[in-house]
C-alpha positions in Angstrom: 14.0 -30.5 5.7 12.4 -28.1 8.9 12.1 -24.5 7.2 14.4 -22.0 9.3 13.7 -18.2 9.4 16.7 -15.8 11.5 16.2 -12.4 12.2 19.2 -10.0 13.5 18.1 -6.3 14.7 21.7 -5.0 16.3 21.6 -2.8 18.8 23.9 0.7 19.3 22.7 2.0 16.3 23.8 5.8 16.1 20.8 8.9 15.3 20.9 9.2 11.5 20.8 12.6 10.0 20.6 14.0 6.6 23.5 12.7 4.1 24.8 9.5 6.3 26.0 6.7 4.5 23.0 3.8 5.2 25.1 1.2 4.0 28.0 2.4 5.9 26.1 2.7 9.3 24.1 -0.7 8.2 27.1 -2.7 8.1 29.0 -1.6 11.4 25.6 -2.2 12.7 25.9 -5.9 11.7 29.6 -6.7 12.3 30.9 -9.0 13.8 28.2 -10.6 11.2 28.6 -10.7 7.7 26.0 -10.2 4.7 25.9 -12.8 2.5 24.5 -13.6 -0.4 20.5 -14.4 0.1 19.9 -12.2 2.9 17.2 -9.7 3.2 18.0 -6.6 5.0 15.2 -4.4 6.3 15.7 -0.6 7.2 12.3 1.3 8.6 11.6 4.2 6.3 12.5 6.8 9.0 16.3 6.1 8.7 15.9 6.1 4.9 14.0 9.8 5.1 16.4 10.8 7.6 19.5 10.0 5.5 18.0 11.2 2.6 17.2 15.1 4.3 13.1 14.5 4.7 12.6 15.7 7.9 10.5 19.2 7.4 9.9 22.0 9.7 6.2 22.4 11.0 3.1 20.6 12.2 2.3 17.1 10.8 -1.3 18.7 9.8 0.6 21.4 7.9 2.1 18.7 5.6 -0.7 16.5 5.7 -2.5 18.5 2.5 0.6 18.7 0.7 1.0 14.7 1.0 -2.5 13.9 0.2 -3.6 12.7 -3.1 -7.3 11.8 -1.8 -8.8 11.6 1.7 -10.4 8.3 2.3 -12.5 8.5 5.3 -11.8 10.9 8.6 -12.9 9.4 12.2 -12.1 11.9 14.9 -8.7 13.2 14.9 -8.1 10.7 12.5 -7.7 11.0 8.6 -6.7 7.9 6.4 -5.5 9.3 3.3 -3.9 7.8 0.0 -0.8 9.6 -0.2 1.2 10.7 -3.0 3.4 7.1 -3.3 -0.3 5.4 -3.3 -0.5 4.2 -0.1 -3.1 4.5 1.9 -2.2 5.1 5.7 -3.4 7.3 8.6 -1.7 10.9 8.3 -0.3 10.1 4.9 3.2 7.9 7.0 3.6 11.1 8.2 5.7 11.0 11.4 6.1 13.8 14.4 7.9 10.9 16.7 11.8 10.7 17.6 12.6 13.9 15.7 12.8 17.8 17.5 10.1 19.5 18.6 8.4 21.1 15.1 9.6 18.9 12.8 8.0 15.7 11.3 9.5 12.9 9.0 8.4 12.3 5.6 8.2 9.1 3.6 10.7 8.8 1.3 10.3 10.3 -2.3 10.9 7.0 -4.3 10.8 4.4 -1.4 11.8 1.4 -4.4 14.9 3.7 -5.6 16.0 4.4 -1.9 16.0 0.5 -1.7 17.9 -0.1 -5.1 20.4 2.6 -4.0 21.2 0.5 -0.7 21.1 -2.9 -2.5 23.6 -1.5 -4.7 26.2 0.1 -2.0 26.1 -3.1 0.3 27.1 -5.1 -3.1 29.9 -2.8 -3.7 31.3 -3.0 0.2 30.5 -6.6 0.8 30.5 -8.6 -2.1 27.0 -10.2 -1.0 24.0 -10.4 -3.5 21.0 -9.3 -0.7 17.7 -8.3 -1.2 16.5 -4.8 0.5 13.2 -3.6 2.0 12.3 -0.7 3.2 9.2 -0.4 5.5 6.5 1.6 7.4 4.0 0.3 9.9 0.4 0.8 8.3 -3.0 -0.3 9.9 -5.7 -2.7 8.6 -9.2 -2.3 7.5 -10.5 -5.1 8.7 -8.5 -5.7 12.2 -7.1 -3.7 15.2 -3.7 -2.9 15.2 -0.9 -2.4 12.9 2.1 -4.5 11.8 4.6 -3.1 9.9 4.7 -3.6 5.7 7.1 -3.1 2.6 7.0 0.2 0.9 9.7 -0.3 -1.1 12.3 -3.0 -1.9 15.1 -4.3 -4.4 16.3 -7.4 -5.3 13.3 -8.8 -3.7 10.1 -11.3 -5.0 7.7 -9.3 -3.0 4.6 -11.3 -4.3 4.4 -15.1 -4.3 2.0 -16.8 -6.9 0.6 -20.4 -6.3 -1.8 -19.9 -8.9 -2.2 -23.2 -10.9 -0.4 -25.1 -7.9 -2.1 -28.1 -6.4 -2.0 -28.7 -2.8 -1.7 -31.9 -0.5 -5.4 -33.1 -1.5 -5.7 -32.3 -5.3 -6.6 -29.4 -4.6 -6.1 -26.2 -7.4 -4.5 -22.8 -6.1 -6.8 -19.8 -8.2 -5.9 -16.7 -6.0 -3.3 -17.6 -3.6 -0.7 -14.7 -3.7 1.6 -14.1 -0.2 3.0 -10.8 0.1 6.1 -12.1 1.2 7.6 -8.6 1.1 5.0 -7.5 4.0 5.4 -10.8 6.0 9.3 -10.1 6.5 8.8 -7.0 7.7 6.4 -7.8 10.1 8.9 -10.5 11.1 11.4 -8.2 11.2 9.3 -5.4 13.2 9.0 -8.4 16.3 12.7 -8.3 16.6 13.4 -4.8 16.2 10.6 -3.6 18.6 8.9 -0.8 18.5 10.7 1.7 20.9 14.1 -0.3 20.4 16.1 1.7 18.3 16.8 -0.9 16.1 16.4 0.2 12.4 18.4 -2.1 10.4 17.9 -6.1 10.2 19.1 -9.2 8.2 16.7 -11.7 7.7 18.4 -15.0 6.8 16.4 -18.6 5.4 14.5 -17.0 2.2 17.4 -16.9 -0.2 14.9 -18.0 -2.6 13.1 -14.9 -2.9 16.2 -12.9 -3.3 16.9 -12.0 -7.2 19.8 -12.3 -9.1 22.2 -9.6 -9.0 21.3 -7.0 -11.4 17.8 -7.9 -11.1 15.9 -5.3 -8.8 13.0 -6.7 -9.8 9.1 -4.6 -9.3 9.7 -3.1 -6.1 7.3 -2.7 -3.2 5.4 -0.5 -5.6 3.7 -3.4 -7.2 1.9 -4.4 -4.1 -0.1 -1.1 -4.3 -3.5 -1.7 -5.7 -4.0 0.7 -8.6 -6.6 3.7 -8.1 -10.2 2.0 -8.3 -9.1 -1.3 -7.7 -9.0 -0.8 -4.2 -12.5 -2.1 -2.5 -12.1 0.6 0.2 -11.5 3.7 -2.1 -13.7 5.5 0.4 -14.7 4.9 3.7 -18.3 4.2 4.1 -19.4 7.4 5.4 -17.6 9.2 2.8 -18.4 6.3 -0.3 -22.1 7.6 0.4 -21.8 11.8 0.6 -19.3 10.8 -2.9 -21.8 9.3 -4.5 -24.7 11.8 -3.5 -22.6 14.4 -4.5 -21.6 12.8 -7.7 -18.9 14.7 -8.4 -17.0 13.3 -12.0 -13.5 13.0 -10.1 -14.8 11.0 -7.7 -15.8 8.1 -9.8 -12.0 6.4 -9.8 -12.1 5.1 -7.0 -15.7 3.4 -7.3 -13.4 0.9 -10.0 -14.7 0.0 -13.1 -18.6 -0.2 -14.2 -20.7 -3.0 -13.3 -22.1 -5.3 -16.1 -26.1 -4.5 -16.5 -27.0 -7.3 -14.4 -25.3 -6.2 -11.2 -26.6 -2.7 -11.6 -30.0 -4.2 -12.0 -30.0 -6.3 -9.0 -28.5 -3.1 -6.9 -31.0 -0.7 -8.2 -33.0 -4.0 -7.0 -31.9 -4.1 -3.4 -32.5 0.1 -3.3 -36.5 -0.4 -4.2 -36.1 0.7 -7.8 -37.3 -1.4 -10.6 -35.3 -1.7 -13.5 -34.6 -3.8 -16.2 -31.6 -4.5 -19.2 -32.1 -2.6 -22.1 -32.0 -3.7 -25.9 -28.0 -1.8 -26.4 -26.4 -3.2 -23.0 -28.0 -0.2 -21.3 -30.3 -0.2 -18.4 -33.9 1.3 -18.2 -36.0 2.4 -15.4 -38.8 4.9 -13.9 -37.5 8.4 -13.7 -39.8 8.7 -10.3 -37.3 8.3 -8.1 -34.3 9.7 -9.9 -32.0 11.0 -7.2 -32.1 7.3 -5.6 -31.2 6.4 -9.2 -28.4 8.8 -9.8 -26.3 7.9 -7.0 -26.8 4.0 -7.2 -25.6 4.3 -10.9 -23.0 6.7 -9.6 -21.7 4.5 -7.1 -21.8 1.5 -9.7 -19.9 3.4 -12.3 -22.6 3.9 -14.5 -25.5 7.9 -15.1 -28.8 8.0 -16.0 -30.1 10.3 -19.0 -33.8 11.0 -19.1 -35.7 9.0 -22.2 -39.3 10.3 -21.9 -40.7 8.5 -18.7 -37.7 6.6 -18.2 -34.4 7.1 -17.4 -31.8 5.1 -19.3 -28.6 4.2 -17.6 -25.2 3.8 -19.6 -21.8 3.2 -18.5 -19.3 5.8 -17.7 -15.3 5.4 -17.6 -13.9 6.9 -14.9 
């Protein structure tokens, strides 16, 4: 059977402000239509902030710092920070648009909770079992453009895993994860539109990926790669002036040390010659040991001087 995806955005939503009733608002919004059980419904996160009193007084650059957990690379006006809910966006999700003149919008403090909290409220006023996400629009690294993504959700398989599957041709699935959680709201953000007022959706056709009620299951959270598994924990302007400055709480998000062989062939690829130790370490000439310093830095690894040479250990972050 054809596969079958709906998306509803109603219009005539009224402004939200602090202590409204989402569900309450959400489900006027909908009627005449009904939730039912396996539905997704989608809320942007500026609704949830709204409702929830997280619009501030003052500039966006004011909150900016008190939002940032670690900048990650600055072009022009622009600063790409992770934030303090892990996420790595442009201004921290900060947001200066559709609210007064000297105000911004927050994120939400607990994006997952403000999910469960809705999931819950719609199953006490409708009955339905429906899974929740709540979302921001983020940019990529690698393309132009943003779409929007899930930053928290409820009730909700956010990550699909077809490891171990085998496709049409035989074929075995290692790393094949969806983030089905992002792809509806991206889905969702075509219908809505970005200048349409439309903040609520029900997505109908995945009932499968809607959990059990009781179950809220991981939450958008899980989707966030943890600090130094990120390959983009810096941008690479700033990856370089980190590791030259080789500052010890900058090594997270470099990740994990390198096995001796990889460090060797990068010190290779630098011009330094170095070879594997007898005790998993790494030994080289100490002529050239600032080059030396911030390759090991960079590689999760520092160099102590050993007479001529310079042997290199790892270092946990």
């Amino acid at each position: 059977m054809a596969g079958s995806l709906s998306v509803l955005a109603p219009d005539g939503v009224p402004e939200i402000t602090a202590g409204d009733d989402l569900a309450a608002v959400l489900l006027d919004a909908l009627a005449p239509e009904q939730v039912a059980d396996g539905d997704v419904l989608v809320v942007t996160s500026k609704v949830v902030s709204k409702a929830e009193g997280r619009v501030v007084t003052g500039e966006r650059e004011e909150w900016l710092e008190r939002e940032t957990v670690r900048l990650v690379a600055v072009r022009g006006a622009t600063r790409i920070v992770r934030n303090r809910l892990g996420l790595t966006m442009a201004a921290a999700g900060i947001d200066a648009s559709n609210v007064a003149s000297g105000s911004v919008v927050l994120l939400p403090e607990d994006p997952d909770a403000s999910a469960r909290a809705l999931r819950r409220a719609v199953a006490q006023r409708s009955g339905a079992n429906v899974g929740v996400v709540v979302t921001d629009t983020a940019g990529r690294a690698w393309r132009e453009g943003q779409t929007d993504i899930a930053i928290g959700a409820a009730g909700l398989t956010v990550l699909e895993s077809f490891a171990g599957r085998v496709d049409a041709h035989g074929n075995e699935l290692a790393v094949t994860a969806p983030a089905v959680a992002d792809e509806i709201a991206a889905a969702v953000e075509l219908a809505q539109g970005k200048l349409g007022s439309r903040p609520f959706a029900v997505v109908r056709g995945r009932a499968d990926l809607v959990l059990p009620a009781g179950d809220d299951g991981p939450g958008a959270a899980t989707l966030i790669r943890p600090e130094g598994a990120d390959l983009f924990g810096y941008g690479a302007r700033e990856a370089v002036l980190r590791a030259v400055g080789g500052q010890p709480g900058d090594r997270a998000p470099f990740g994990a040390p390198v096995g001796a062989e990889e460090l060797v062939a990068a010190l290779s690829r630098a011009g330094i010659a170095a070879r594997p130790g007898p005790a998993g370490d790494v030994i080289c000439a100490a002529e050239r040991r600032a080059a030396v310093d911030i390759v090991a830095f960079a590689h999760g690894w520092a160099a102590t001087e050993s007479g001529t040479d310079l042997r290199l250990q790892p270092v946990s972050p």
